[in-house]
N, C-alpha and C positions, 0 to 999 in steps of 0.2 A: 433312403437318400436324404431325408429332411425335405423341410421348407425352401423354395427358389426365392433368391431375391433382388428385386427390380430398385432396392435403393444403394446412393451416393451419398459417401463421407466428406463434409470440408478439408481439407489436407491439414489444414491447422490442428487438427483434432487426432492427429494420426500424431507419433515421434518419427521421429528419420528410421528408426532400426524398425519399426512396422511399416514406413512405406519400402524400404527395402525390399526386406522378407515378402509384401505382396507381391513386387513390380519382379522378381527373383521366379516366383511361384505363378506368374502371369507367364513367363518366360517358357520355365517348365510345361505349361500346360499346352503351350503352344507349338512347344519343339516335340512334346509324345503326341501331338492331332498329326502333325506332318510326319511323323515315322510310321503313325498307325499307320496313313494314306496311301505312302508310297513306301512298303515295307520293304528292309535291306539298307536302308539307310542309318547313317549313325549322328550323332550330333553334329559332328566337324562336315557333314555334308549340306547343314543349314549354315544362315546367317542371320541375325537379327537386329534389325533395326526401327528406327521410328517411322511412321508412316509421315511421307510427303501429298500434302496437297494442293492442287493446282490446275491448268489450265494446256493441254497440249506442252509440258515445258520439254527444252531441250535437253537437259540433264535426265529427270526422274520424275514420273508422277504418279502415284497408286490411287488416287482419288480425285478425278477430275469434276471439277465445280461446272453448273448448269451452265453460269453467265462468268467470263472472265470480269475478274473487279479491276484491273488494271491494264494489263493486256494478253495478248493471247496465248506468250509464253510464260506468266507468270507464274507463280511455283512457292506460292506461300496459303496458308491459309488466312481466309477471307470469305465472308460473305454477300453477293452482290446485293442491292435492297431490290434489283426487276427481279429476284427471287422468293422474295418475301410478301407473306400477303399477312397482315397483322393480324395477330390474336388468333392464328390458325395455323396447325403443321404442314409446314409449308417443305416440298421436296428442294434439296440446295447440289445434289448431284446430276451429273451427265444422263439423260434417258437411257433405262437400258445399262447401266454400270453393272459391273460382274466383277469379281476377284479373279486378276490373273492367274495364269495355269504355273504350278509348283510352285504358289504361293497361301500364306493364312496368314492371318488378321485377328488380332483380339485388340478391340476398344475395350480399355479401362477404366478414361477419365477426360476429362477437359476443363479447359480454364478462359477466361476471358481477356486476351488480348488488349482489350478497349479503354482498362487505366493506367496502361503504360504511359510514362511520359512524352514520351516521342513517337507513337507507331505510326508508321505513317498509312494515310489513306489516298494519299499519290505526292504528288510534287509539291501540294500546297504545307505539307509536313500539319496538316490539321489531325487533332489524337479525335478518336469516334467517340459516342457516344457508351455512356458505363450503366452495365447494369440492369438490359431489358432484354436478356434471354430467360422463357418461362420456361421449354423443354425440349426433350430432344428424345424421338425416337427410332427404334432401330427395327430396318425390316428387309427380310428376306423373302423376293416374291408375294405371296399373300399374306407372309407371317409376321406381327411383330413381337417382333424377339424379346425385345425391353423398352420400357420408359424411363427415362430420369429426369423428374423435375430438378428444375435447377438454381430456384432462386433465392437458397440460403446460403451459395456460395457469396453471395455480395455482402453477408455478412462478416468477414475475414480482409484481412489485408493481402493475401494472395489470392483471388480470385479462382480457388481449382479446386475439384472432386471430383474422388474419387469410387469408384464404381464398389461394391460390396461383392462383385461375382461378375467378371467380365464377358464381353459379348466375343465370340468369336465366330469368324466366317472359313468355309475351305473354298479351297483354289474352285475355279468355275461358278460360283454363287453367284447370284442376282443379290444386290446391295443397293439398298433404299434410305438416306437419312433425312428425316424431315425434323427439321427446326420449328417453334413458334416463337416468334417475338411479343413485347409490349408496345413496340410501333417500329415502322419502316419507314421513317424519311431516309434514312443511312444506310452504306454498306456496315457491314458487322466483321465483326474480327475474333470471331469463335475457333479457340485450335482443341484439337481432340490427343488427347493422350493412347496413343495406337500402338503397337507393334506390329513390324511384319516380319513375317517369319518365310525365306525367299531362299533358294539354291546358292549354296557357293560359288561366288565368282558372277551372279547374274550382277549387279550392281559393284560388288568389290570384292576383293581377294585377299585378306590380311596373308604374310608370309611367314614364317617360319619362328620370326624374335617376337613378330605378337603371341602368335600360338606358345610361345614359351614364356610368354609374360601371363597368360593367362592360367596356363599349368602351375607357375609359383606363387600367382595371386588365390588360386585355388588353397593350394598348401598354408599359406599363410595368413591369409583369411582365418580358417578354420581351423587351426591352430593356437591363434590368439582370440577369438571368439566360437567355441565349437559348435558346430551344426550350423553354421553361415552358409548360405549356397551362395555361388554366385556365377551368373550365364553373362557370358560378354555379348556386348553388340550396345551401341548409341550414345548419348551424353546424357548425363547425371548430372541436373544443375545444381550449385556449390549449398544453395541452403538447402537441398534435399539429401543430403549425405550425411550418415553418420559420423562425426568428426576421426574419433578411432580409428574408424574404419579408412579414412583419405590416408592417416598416416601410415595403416598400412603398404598402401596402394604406392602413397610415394617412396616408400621403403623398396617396395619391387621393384617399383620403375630403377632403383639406384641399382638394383640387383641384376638385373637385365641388362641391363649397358654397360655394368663391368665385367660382364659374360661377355660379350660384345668385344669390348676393347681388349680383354686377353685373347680371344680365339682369332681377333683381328691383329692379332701382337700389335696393339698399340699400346701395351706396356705387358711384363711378365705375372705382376702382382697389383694386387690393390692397394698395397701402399705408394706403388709410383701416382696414382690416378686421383685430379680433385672435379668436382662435379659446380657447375655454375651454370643461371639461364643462360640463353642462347642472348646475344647483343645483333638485333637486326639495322638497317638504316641501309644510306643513301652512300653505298660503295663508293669508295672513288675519292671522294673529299671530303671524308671523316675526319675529325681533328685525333680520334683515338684509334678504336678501331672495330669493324662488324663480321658479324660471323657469317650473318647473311645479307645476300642484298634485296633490298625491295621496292630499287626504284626499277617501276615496269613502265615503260617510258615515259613517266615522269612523276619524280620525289614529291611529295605534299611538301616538303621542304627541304632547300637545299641542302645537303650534309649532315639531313638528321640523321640520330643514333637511337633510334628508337622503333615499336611498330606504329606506323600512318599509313593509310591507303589514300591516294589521291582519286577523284573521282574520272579521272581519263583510264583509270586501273581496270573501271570495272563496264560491263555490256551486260545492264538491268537484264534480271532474271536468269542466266547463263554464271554457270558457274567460271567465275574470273581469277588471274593468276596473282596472287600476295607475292609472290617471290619473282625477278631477274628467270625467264625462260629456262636456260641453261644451267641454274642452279645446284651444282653441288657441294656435300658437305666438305670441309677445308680435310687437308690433309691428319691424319694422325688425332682424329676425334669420333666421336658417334653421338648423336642426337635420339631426343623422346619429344614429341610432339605430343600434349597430352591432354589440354584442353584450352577451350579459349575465354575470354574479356571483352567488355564492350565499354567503352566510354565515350564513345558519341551521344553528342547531343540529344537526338534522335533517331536511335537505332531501327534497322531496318535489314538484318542480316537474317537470312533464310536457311543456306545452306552452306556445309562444309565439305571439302575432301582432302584428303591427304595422297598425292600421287604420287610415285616414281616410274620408272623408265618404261614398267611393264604395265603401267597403269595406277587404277585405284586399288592403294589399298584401304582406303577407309573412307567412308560418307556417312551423313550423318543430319537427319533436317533438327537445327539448333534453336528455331523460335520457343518453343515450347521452356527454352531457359529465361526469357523475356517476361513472365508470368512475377517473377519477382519485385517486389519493391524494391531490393539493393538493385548493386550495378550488374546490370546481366554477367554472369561466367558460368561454365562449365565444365565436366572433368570426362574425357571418353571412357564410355567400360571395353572400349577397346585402343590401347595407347599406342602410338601409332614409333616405330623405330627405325632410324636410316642407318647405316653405318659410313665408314671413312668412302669420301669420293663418289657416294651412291648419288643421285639425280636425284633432290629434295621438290616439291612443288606442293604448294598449297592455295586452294582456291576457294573463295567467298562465293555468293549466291547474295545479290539484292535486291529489294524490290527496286531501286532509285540509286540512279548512279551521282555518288555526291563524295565531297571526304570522310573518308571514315578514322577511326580509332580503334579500331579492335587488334587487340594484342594474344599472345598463343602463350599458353602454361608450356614451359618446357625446362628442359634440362639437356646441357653437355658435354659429357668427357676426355678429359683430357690429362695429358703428364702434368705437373705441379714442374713450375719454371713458364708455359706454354704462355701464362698471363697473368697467371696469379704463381706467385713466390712462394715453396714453402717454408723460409724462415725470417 
C-alpha cells in the first residue's frame, strides 16, 4: 500500500487542473465508502456537498461548534476564543459529536478566513486576527487520525491547504477536532475544506435538467480533455478552476437550456433563440426593464436594475429570500442559475439555496469562496435550471443582516426580437 501521509500542500503550489483532479478523486473516494456501506446503492442515490458549520442552525448544520461565536443559530464557520486554551489542542466541537446516520465526511483542506477584508466578527464588521493557527487534529474516539500543522499556509496570498490524503469519517462516528493556536484573545475564523457525502433529497433534490446538465458535462468534459472525471455537488470558487475547463461548463449550461426551450416549445430551433444574463431589480418602476424581481419588501434602492439586497431582506443566519415570494420565470424563456459574486464591502454570506415549488433543489455553504484575495465568486458543480413559468426562489444565509451586493452568474433564453433584435 506504501507510506501514509499526514502532510498539507499550500494551494498555491498546486495548478487548478491538480486541484481539480484531487477534489474529483476526494469525491470518488467518498461516494465508493457510502456504497460499500450501504450496498445496493448507486451514485444518483448520494449527494455531495460542502460541509456546513455551526451552532443548532435553522437551515443545516453537520458540525456543531462547542461555544456559538455569534448566536445560537448561527451557521458559519468560526471559532469561539472560551474555546481556545493557547498553545494547546484545544477541542472546538459539540461534546460527544458523531457523523449523522447515511451520511460520510472527508476533510481535505482549510483555509483561514482571518485576511479577508471584511469578515465579520459580529456587528462591529472588525476583520480577526491573521495568521496564529499552529494545527489541527483529527480524532475518532481514542484515535487520532491525522495532524496537519499548518503554518506555511501564511506563507501565500490565499491562505489554504490542502491535505496530501484526506481524512474521512462513516455515518455514526465519534468526531473530535482539536485546534491549537498562537494566542486566544479572539474568536478565530478557521473554515475546513469538507465534503459531505448524504442521501438524496435529505438536504436537496436537483431534478431532471440538472441530471442532464451533468450527463453532458460529463461527455464534454472528457471529450475535450480525456480522462477528466467530474462528480457534481457544491461551488467551485472562480480562481480554483481550470479556465478551459469554465468554458466548457458555460458551453453546456448553453446546451441545456436550448434542450429546454425546444422540449418547452419556446422556439422549434436554435436558430430562433439568443441567450443573455438574467436583468434583476426593483419591478414595478424600472425605467427599462427586469426579469426578475427582488424587491422583498423593500428595494435597497428605488427602481434599481440590478442585484442589491437590502438588509430588511434578510433574518441573520436563516436562509432568506433574494427574490419577490411568488417569483416566477416570465413567459416564453428558461433560466440557469449558476454561480454567484460578492461586492460588498464586507462580505458575510454563508449560505446558498436554489428553491422551487417543490423545494430545494440546490444548497451549497459558499464561505469557503471568501479565502480569495479577488472579489469573492463562485461557479456551482451543480447549475441549478427553471424552465418557463416555474416558481424561481433564491435565498442567502448571513451572519449580519445589513445591505448586501451579491449578484448570481446566470443566463436566459429566449426568441431573438423578445429584447434583444436580431438584425
Amino acid at each position: 500500500m506504501g507510506a501514509g501521509s499526514a502532510l498539507t500542500i499550500p494551494v498555491e503550489q498546486l495548478t487548478n487542473r491538480q486541484l481539480w483532479d484531487y477534489e474529483m478523486e476526494v469525491k470518488r473516494k467518498l461516494l465508493e465508502q457510502a456504497k460499500k456501506t450501504q450496498t445496493g446503492t448507486t451514485d444518483r442515490d448520494w449527494i455531495i456537498r460542502e460541509g456546513v458549520w455551526g451552532r443548532a442552525g435553522t437551515d443545516v448544520t453537520d458540525f456543531t461548534m462547542r461555544t456559538a461565536q455569534i448566536a445560537a443559530g448561527d451557521q458559519h464557520y468560526a471559532q469561539d476564543q472560551a474555546d481556545i486554551t493557547v498553545d494547546a489542542l484545544s477541542s472546538v466541537l459539540a461534546t460527544g459529536s458523531t457523523i449523522e446516520d447515511n451520511t460520510f465526511v472527508a476533510f481535505w483542506g482549510l483555509g483561514d478566513l482571518s485576511p479577508e477584508g471584511g469578515n465579520l466578527t459580529g456587528a462591529a464588521d472588525i476583520s480577526p486576527p491573521v495568521g496564529s493557527l499552529i494545527g489541527v487534529s483529527f480524532h475518532r474516539g481514542g484515535s487520532r487520525l491525522s495532524h496537519w500543522n499548518t503554518q506555511d499556509m501564511y506563507t501565500q496570498d490565499t491562505p489554504m491547504l490542502v491535505a496530501e490524503e484526506p481524512i474521512i469519517y462513516e455515518q455514526n462516528e465519534k468526531i473530535d477536532l482539536k485546534m491549537e493556536f498562537s494566542e486566544a484573545a479572539e474568536d478565530k475564523f478557521i473554515i475546513f475544506r469538507v465534503f459531505v457525502c448524504e442521501r438524496h433529497s435529505e438536504e436537496f433534490a436537483p431534478d431532471k435538467d440538472m441530471w442532464a446538465f451533468v450527463s453532458k458535462f460529463q461527455q464534454n468534459l472528457n471529450a475535450a480533455f480525456p480522462g477528466t472525471a467530474f462528480l457534481p455537488g457544491g461551488t467551485k470558487a472562480f480562481d480554483e478552476w481550470p479556465l478551459e475547463y469554465l468554458q466548457v461548463y458555460r458551453t453546456t449550461i448553453k446546451q441545456q437550456l436550448i434542450e429546454m426551450a425546444i422540449l418547452g416549445k419556446i422556439a422549434t430551433s436554435q436558430d430562433e433563440l439568443v441567450f443573455r444574463e438574467v436583468k434583476a431589480g426593483d419591478q414595478g418602476g424600472e425605467v427599462d426593464w427586469t426579469d426578475l424581481n427582488t424587491d422583498v419588501g423593500t428595494a435597497q434602492f428605488a427602481d434599481q436594475q440590478y442585484w442589491a439586497q437590502d438588509t430588511t431582506s434578510y433574518t441573520a443566519g436563516d436562509l432568506s429570500n433574494v427574490l419577490i415570494a411568488a417569483e416566477t420565470v416570465p413567459d416564453s424563456k428558461a433560466i440557469a442559475v449558476f454561480g454567484f459574486y460578492d461586492r460588498s464591502t464586507s462580505p458575510n454570506a454563508t449560505l446558498l439555496s436554489c428553491e422551487t415549488g417543490g423545494g430545494k433543489k440546490f444548497l451549497t455553504e459558499i464561505e469557503h469562496c471568501y479565502l480569495s484575495p479577488a472579489v469573492p465568486q463562485g461557479f456551482f458543480l451543480f447549475p441549478v435550471f427553471y424552465r418557463q413559468n416555474e416558481k424561481i426562489d433564491i435565498k442567502l444565509s448571513v451572519k449580519v443582516a445589513k445591505d448586501t451586493f451579491i449578484g448570481f452568474h446566470t443566463m436566459i433564453v429566449e426568441k431573438w426580437g423578445d429584447i434583444v433584435s436580431k438584425d
